[in-house]
Each structure stands twice: as C-alpha cells, then as structure tokens.
C-alpha positions as CSV (number, residue, x, y, z in Angstrom):
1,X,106.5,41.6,116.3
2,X,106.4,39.9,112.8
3,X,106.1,41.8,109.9
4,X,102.9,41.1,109.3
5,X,101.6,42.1,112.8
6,X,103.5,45.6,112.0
7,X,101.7,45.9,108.5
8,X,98.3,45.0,110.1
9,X,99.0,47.2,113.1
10,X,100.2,50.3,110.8
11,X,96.9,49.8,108.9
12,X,94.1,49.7,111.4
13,X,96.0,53.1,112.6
14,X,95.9,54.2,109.0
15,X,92.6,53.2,108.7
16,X,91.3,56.7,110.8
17,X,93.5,58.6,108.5
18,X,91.5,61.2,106.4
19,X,91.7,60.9,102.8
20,X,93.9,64.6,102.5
21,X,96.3,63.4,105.1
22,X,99.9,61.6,104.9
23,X,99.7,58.2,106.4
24,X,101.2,58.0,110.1
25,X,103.0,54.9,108.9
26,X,105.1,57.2,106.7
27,X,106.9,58.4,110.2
28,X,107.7,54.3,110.8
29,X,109.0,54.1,107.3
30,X,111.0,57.3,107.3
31,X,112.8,56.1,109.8
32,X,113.6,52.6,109.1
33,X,114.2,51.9,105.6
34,X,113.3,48.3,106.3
35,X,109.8,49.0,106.9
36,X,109.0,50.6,103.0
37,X,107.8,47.6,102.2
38,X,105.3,47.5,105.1
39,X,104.7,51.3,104.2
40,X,103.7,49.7,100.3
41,X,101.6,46.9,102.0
42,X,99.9,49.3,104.5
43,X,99.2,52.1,101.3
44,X,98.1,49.2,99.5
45,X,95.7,47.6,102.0
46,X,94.4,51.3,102.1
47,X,93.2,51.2,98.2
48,X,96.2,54.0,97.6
49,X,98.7,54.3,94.9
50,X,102.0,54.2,96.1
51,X,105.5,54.9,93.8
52,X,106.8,51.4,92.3
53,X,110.7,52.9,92.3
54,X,112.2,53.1,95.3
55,X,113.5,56.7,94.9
56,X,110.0,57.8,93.7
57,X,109.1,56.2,97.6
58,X,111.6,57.8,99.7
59,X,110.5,61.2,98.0
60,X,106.8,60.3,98.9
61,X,107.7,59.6,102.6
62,X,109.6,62.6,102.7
63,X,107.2,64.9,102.0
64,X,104.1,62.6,103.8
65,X,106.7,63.1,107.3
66,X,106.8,66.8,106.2
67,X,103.0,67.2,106.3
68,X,102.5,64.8,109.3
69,X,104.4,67.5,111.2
70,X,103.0,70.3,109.8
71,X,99.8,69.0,110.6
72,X,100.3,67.8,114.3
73,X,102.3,71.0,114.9
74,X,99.4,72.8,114.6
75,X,96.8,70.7,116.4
C-alpha cells in the first residue's frame, strides 16, 4: 500500500469521526513514527489544525491514543 492509499484510507475512516473525538489514525501514527506525516495529511484533509513542530505532534497523538482508549473502553 502506497502512502497515498494509507492517507486516503485513514481519512474515509476518519471521515465518521465526531467532531469531540481523537482521530483513529492517531493509533496508526502512535505507533509508527513514519506515518505522522500521513496523520498531518489525514488531519488536514479533515479541515483540522494539526501542531507544525514535531514535538507539539507526538504530544497531540499521545493524548488523541489516550482518549481513543478511553473512549472504546467504555463502549
């Protein structure tokens, strides 16, 4: 899979995403710090802001996998 078939994959997932929620795609980028440029792309394609510094990033996908587990814990 390209990277471009990942971004566009990520975001039609996304897409589904409610507003007050962390973006599944966090959990991808969390884990592979390759992909936090396809997080940036995805957040982007999305119309949200995302952190131009890289440590400002990992401290948004940190707490975005925090809330994604939270959230599916309890549902």
């Amino acid at each position: 899979m390209t990277l471009a078939d990942r971004v566009q994959v990520l975001t039609l997932v996304d897409q589904a995403t409610p507003a007050d929620q962390a973006l599944l795609s966090s959990l991808v980028a969390a884990g592979d710090p390759d992909m936090a440029t396809s997080y940036r792309q995805v957040a982007t394609a999305l119309g949200l802001d995302v952190p131009g510094g890289d440590d400002d990033l990992r401290d948004v996908l940190k707490a975005d996998v925090q809330q994604v587990h939270q959230y599916w814990r309890h549902h």
